[in-house]
N, CA, C and O atoms as a Maestro MAE file, in Angstrom:
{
 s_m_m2io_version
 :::
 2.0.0
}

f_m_ct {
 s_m_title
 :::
 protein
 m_atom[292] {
  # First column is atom index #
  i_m_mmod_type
  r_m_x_coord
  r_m_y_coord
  r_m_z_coord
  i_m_residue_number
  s_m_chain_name
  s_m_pdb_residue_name
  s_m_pdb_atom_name
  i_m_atomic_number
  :::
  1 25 21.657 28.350 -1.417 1 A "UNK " " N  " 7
  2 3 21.247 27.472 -0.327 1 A "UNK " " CA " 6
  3 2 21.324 26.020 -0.784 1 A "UNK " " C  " 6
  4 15 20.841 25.661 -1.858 1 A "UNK " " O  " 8
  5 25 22.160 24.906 0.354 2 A "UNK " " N  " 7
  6 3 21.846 23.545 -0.438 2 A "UNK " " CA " 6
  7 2 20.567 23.331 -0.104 2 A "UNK " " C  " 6
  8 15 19.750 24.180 0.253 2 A "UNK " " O  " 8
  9 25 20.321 21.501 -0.301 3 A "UNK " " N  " 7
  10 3 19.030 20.854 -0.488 3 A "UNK " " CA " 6
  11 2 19.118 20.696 1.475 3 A "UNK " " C  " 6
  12 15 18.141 20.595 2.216 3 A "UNK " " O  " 8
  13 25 19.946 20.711 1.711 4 A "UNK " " N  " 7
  14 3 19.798 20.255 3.369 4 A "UNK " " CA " 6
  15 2 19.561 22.095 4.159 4 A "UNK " " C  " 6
  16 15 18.793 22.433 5.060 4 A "UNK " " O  " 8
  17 25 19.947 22.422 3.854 5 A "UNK " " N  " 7
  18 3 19.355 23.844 4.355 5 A "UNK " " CA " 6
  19 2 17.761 24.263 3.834 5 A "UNK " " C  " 6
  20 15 16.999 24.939 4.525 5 A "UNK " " O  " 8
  21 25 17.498 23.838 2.772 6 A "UNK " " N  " 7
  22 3 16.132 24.391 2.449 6 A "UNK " " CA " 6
  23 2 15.054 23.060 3.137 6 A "UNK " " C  " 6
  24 15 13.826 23.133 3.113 6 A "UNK " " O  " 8
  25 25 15.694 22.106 3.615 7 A "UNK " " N  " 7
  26 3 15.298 21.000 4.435 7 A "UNK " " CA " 6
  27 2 14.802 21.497 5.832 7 A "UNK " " C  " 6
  28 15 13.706 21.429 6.388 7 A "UNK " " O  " 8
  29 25 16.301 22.147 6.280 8 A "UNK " " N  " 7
  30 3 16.113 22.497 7.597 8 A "UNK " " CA " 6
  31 2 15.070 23.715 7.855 8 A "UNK " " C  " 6
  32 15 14.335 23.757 8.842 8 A "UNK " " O  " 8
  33 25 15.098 24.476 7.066 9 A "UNK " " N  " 7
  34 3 14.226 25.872 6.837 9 A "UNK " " CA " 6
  35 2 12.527 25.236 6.880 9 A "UNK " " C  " 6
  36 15 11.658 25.925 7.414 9 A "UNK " " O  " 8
  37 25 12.226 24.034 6.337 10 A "UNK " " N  " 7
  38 3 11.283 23.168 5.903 10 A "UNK " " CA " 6
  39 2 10.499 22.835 7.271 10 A "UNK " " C  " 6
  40 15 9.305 22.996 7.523 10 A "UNK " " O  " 8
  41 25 11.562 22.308 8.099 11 A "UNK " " N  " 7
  42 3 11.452 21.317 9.141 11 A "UNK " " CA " 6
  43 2 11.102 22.468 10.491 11 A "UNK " " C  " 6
  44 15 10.188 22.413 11.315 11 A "UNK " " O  " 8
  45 25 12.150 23.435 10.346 12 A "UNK " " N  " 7
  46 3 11.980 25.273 11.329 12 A "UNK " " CA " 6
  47 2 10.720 25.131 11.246 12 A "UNK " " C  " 6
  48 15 10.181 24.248 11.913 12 A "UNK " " O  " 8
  49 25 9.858 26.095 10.282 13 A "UNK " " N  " 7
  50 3 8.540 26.214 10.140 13 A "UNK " " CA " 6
  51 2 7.400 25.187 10.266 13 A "UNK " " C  " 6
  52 15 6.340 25.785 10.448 13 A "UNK " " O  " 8
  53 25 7.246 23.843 10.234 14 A "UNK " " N  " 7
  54 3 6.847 23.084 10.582 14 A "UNK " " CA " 6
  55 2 7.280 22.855 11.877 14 A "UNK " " C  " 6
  56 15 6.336 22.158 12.249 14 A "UNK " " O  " 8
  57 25 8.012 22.927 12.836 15 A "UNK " " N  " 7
  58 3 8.181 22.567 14.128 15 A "UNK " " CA " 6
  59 2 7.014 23.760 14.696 15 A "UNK " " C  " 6
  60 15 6.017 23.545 15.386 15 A "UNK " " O  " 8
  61 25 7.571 25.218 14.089 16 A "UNK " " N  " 7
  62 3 6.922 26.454 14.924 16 A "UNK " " CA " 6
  63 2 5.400 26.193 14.495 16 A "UNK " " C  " 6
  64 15 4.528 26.259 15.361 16 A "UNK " " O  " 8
  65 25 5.178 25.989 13.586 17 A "UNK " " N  " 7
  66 3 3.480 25.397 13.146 17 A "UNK " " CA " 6
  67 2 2.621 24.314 13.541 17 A "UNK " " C  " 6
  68 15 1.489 24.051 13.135 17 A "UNK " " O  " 8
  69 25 3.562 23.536 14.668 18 A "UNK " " N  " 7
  70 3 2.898 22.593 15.313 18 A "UNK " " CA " 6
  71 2 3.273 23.173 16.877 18 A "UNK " " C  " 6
  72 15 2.564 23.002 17.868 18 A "UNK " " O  " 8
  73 25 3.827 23.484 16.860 19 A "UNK " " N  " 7
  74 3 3.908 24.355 18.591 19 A "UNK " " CA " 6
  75 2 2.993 25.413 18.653 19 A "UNK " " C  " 6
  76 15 2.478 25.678 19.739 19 A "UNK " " O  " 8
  77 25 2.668 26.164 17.483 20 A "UNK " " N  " 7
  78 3 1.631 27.168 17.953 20 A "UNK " " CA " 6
  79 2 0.211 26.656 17.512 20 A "UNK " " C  " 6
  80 15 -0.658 27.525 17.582 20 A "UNK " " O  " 8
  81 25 -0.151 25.567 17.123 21 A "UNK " " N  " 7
  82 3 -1.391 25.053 16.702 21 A "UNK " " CA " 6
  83 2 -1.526 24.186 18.028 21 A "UNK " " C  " 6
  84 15 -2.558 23.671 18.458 21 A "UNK " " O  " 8
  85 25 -0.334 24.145 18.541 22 A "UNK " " N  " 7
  86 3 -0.761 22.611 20.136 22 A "UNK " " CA " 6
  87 2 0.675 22.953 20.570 22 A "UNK " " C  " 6
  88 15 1.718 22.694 19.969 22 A "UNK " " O  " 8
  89 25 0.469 23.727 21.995 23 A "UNK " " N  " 7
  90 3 1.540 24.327 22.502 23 A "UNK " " CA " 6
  91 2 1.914 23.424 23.848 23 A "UNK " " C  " 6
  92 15 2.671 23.746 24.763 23 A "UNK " " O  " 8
  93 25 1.153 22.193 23.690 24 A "UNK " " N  " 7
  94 3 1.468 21.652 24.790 24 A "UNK " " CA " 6
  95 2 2.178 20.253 24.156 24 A "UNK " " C  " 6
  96 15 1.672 19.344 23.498 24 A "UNK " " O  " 8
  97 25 3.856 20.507 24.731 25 A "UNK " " N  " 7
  98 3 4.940 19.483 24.243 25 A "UNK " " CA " 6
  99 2 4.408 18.015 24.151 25 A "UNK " " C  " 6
  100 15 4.994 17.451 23.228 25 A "UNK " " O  " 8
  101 25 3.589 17.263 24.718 26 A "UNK " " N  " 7
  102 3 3.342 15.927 24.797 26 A "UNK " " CA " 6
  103 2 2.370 15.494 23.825 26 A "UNK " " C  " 6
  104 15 2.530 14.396 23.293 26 A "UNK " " O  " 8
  105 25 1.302 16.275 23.502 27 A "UNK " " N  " 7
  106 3 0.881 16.097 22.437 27 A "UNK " " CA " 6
  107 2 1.649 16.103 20.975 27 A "UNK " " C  " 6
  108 15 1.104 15.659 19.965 27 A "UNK " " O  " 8
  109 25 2.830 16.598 20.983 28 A "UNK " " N  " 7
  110 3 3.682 16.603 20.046 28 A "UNK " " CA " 6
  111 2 3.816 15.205 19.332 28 A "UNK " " C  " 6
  112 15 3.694 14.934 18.138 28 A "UNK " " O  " 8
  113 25 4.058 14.519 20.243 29 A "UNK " " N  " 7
  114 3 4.139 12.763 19.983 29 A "UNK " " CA " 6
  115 2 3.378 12.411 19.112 29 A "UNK " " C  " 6
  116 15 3.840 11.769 18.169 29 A "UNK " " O  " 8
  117 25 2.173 12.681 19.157 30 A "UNK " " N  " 7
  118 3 1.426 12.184 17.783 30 A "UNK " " CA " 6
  119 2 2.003 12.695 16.683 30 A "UNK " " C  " 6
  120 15 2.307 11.806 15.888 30 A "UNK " " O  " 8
  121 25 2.415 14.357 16.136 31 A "UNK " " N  " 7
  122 3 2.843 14.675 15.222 31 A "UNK " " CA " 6
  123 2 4.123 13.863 14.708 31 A "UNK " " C  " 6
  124 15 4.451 13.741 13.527 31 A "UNK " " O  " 8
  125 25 4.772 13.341 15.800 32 A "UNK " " N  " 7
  126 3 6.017 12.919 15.318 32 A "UNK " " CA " 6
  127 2 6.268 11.435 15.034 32 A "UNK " " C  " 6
  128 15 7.220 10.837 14.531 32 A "UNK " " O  " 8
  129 25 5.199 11.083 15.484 33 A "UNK " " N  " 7
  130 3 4.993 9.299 15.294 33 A "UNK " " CA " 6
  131 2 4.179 9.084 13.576 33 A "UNK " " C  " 6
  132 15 4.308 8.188 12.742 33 A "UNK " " O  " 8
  133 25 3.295 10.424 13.581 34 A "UNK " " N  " 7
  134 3 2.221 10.463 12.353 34 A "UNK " " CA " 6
  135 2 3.518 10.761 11.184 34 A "UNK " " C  " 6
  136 15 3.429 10.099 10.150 34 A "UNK " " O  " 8
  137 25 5.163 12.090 11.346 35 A "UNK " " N  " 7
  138 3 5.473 12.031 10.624 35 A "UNK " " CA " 6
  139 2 6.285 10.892 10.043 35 A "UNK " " C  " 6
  140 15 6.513 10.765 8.840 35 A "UNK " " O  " 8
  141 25 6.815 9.854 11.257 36 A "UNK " " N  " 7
  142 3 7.393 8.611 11.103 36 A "UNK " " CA " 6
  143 2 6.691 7.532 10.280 36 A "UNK " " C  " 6
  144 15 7.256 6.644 9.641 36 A "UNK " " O  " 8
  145 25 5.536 7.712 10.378 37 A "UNK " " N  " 7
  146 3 4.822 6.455 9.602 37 A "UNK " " CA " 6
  147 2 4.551 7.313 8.124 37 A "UNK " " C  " 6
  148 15 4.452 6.464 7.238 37 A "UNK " " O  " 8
  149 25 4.411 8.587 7.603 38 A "UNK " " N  " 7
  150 3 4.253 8.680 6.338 38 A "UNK " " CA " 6
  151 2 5.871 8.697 5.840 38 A "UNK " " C  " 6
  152 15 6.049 8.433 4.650 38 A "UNK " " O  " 8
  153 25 6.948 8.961 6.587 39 A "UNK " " N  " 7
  154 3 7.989 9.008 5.943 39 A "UNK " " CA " 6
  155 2 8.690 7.331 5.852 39 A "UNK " " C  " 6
  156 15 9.706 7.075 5.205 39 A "UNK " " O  " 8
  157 25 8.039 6.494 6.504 40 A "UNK " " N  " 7
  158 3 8.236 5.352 6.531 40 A "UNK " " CA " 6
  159 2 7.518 4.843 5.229 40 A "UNK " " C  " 6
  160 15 8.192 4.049 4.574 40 A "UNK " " O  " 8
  161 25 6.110 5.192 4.666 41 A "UNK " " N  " 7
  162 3 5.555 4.607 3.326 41 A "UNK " " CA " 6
  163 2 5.920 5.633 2.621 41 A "UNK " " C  " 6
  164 15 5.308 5.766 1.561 41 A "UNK " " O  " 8
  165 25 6.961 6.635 2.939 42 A "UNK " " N  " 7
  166 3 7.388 7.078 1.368 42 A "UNK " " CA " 6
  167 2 8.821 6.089 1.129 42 A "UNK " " C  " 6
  168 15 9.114 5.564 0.054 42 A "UNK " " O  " 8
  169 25 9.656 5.978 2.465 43 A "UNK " " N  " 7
  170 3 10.657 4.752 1.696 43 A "UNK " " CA " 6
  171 2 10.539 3.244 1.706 43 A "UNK " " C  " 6
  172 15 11.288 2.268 1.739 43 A "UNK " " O  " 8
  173 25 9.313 3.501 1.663 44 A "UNK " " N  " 7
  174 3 8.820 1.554 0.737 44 A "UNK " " CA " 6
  175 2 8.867 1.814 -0.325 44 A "UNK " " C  " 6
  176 15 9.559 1.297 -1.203 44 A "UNK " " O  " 8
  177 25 7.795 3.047 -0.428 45 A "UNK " " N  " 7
  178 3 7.375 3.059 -2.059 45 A "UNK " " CA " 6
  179 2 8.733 3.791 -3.095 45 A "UNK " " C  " 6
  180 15 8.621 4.200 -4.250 45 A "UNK " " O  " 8
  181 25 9.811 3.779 -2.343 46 A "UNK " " N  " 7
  182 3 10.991 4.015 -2.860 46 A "UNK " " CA " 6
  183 2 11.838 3.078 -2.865 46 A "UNK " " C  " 6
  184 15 12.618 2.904 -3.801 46 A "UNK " " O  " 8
  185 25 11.803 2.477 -1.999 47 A "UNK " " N  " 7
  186 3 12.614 1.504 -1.627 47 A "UNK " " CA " 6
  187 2 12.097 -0.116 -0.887 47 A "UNK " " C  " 6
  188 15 12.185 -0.616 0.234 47 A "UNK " " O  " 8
  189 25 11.716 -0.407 -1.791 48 A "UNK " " N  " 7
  190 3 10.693 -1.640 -0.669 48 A "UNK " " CA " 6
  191 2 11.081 -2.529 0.032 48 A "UNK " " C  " 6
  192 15 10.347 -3.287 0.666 48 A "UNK " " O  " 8
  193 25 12.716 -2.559 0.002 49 A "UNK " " N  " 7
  194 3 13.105 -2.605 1.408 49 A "UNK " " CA " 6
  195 2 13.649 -1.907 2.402 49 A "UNK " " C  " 6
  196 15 14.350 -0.898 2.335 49 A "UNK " " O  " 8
  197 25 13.204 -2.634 3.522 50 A "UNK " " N  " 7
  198 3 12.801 -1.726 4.594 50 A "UNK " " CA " 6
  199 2 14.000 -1.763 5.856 50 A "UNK " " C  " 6
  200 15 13.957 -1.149 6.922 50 A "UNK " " O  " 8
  201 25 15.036 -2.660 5.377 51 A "UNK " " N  " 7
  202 3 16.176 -2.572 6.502 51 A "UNK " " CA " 6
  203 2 16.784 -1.157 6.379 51 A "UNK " " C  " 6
  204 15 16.882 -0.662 7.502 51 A "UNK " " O  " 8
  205 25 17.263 -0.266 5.320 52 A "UNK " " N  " 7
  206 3 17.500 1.274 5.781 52 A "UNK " " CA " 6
  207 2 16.183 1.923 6.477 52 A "UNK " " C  " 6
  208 15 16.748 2.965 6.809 52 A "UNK " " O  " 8
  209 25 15.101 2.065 6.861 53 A "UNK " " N  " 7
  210 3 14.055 2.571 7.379 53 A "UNK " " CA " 6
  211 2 14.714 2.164 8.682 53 A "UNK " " C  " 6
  212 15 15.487 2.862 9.339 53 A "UNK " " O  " 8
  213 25 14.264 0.820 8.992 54 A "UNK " " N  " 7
  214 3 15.225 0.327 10.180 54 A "UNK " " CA " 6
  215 2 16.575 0.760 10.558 54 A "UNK " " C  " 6
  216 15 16.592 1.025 11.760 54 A "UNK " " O  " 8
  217 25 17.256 0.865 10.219 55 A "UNK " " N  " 7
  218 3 18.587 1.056 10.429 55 A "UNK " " CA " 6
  219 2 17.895 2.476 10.909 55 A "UNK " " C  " 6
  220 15 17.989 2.570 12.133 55 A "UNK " " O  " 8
  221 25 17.159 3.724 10.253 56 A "UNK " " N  " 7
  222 3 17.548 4.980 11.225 56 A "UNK " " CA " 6
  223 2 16.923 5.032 12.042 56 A "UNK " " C  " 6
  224 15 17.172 5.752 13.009 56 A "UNK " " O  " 8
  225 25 15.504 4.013 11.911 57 A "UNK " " N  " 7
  226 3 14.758 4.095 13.618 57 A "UNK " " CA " 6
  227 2 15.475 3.433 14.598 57 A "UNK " " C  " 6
  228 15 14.953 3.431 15.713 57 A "UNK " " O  " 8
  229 25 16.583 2.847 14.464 58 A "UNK " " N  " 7
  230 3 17.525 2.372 15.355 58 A "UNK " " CA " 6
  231 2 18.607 3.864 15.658 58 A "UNK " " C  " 6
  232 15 18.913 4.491 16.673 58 A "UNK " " O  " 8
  233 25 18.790 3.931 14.862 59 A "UNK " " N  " 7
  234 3 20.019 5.052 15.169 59 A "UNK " " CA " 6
  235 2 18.959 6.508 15.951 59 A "UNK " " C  " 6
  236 15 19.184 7.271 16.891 59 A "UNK " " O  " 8
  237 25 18.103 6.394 15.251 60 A "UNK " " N  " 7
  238 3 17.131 7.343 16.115 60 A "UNK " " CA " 6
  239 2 17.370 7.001 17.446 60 A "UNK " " C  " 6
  240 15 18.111 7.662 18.173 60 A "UNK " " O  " 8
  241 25 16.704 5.878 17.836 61 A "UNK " " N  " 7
  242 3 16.886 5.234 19.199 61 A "UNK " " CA " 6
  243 2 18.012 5.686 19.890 61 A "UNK " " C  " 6
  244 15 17.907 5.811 21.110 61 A "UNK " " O  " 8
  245 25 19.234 5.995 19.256 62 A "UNK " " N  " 7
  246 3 20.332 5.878 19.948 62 A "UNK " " CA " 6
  247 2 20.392 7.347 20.596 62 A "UNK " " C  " 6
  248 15 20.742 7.607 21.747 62 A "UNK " " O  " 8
  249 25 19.974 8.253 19.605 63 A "UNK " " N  " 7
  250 3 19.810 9.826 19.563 63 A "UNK " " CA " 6
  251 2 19.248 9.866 20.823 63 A "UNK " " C  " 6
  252 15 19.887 10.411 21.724 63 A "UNK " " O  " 8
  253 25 17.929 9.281 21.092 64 A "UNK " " N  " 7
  254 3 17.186 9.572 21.964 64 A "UNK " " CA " 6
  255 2 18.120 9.267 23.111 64 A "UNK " " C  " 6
  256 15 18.543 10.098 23.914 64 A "UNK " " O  " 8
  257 25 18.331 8.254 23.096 65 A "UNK " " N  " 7
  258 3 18.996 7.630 24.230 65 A "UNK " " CA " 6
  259 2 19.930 8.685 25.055 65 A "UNK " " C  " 6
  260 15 20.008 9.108 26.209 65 A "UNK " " O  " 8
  261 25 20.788 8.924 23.439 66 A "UNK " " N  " 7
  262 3 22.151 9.709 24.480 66 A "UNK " " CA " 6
  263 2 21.237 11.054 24.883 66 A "UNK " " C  " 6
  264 15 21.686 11.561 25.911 66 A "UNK " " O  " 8
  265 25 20.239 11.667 24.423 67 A "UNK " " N  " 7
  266 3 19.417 13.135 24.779 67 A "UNK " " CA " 6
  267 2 18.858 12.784 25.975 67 A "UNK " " C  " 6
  268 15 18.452 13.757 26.610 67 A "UNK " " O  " 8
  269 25 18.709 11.788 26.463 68 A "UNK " " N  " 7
  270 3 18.242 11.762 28.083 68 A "UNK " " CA " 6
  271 2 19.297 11.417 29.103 68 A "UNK " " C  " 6
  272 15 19.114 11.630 30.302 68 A "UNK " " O  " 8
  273 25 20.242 10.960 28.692 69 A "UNK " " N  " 7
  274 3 21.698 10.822 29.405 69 A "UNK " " CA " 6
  275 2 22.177 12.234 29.328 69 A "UNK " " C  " 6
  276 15 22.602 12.741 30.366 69 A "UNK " " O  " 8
  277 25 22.158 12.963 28.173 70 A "UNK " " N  " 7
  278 3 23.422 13.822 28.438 70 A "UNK " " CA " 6
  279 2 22.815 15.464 28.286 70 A "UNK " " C  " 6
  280 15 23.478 16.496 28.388 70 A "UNK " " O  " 8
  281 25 21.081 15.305 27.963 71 A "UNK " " N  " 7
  282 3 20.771 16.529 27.866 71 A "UNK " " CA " 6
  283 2 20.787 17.266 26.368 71 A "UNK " " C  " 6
  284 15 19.785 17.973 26.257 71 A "UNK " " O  " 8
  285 25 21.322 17.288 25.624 72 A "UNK " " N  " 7
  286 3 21.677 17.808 24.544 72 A "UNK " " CA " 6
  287 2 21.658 16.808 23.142 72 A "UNK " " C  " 6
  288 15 21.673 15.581 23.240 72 A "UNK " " O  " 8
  289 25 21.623 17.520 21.837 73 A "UNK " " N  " 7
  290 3 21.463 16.638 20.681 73 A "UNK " " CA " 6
  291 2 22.905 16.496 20.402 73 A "UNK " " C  " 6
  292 15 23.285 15.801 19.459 73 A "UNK " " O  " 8
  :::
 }
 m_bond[291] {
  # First column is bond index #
  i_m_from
  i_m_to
  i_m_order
  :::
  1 1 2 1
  2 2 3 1
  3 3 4 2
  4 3 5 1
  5 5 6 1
  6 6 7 1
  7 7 8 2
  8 7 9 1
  9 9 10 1
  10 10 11 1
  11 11 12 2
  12 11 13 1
  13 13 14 1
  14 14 15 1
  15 15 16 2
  16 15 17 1
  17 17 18 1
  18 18 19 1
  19 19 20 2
  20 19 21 1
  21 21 22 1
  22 22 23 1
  23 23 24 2
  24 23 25 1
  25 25 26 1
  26 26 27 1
  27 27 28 2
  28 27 29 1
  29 29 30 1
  30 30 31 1
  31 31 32 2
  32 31 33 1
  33 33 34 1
  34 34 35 1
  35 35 36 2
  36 35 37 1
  37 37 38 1
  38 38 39 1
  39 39 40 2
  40 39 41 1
  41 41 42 1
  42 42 43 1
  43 43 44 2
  44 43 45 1
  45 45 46 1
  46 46 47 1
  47 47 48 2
  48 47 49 1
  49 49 50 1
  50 50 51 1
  51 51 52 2
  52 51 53 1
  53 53 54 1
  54 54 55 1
  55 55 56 2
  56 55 57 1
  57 57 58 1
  58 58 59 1
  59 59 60 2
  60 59 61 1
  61 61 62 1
  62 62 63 1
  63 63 64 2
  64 63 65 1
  65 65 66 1
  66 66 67 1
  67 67 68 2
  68 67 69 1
  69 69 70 1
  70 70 71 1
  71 71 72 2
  72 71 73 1
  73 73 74 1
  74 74 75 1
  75 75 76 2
  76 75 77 1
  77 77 78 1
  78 78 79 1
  79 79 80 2
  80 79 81 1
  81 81 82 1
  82 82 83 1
  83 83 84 2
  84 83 85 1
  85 85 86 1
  86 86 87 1
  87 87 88 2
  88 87 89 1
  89 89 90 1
  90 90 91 1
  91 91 92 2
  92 91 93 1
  93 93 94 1
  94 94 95 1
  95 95 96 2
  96 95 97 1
  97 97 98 1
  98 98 99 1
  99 99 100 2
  100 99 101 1
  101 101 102 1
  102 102 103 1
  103 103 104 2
  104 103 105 1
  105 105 106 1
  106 106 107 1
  107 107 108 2
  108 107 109 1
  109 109 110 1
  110 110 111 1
  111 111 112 2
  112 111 113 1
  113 113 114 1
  114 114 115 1
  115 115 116 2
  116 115 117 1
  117 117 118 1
  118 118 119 1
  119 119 120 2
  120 119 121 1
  121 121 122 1
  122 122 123 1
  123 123 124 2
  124 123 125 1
  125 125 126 1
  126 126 127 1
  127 127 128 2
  128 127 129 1
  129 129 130 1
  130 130 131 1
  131 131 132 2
  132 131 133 1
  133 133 134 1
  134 134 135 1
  135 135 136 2
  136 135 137 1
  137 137 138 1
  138 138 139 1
  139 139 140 2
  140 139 141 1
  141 141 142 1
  142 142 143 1
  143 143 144 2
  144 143 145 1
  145 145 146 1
  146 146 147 1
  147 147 148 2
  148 147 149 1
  149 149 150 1
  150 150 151 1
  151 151 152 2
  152 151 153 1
  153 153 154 1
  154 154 155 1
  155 155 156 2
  156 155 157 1
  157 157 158 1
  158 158 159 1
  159 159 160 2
  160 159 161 1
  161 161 162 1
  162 162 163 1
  163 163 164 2
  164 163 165 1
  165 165 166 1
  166 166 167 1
  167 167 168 2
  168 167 169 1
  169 169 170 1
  170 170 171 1
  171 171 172 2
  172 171 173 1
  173 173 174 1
  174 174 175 1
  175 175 176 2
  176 175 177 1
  177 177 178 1
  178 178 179 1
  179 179 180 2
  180 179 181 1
  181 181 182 1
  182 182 183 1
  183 183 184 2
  184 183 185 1
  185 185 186 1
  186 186 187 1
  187 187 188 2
  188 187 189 1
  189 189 190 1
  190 190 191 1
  191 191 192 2
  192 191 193 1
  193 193 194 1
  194 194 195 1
  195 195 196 2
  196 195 197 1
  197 197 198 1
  198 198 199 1
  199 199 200 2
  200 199 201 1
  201 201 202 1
  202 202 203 1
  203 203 204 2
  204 203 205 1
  205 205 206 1
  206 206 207 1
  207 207 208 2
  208 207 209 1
  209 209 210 1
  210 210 211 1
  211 211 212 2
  212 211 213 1
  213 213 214 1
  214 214 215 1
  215 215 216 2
  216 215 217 1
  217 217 218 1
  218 218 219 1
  219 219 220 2
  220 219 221 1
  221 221 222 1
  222 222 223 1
  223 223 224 2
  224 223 225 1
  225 225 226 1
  226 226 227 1
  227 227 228 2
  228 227 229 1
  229 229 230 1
  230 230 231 1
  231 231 232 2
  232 231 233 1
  233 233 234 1
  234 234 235 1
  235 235 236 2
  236 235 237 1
  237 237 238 1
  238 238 239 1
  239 239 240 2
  240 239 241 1
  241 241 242 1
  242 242 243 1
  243 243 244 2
  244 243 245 1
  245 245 246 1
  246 246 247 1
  247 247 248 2
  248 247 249 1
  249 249 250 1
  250 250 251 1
  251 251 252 2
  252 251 253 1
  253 253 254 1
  254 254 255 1
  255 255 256 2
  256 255 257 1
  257 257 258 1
  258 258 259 1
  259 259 260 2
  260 259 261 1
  261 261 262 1
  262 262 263 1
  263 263 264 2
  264 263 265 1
  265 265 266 1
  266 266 267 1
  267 267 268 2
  268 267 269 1
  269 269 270 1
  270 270 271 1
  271 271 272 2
  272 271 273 1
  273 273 274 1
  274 274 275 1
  275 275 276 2
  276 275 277 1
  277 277 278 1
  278 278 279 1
  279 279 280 2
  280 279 281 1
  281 281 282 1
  282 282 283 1
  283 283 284 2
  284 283 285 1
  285 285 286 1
  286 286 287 1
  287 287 288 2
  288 287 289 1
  289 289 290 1
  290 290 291 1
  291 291 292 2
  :::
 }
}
């Protein structure tokens, strides 16, 4: 298995572990804003600058964007 599959396997079980602890989708938002801000002070304290952090909450943005235009990731 690579490092991005045992990622995704990571990320599986944590999605299903917050859907069955709070099965109602909108509350989700906190989980995902709470995981944005600790994964945001892990790349300071890796990287203390912060224009790549930026750069993917932008490209995030874009994700989102096209997922309400077109439906799909």
């Amino acid at each position: 298995m690579s490092k991005e599959d045992d990622l995704r396997d990571v990320l599986d079980k944590t999605a299903k572990e917050i859907s069955r602890t709070e099965n109602n989708p909108r509350a989700w938002l906190t989980w995902m804003v709470y995981l944005l801000g600790r994964m945001e002070q892990e790349a300071i304290t890796r990287n203390p600058d912060k224009t790549s952090y930026s750069e993917m909450l932008a490209a995030l943005q874009d994700v989102i964007r096209n997922r309400q235009r077109t439906g799909g990731w």
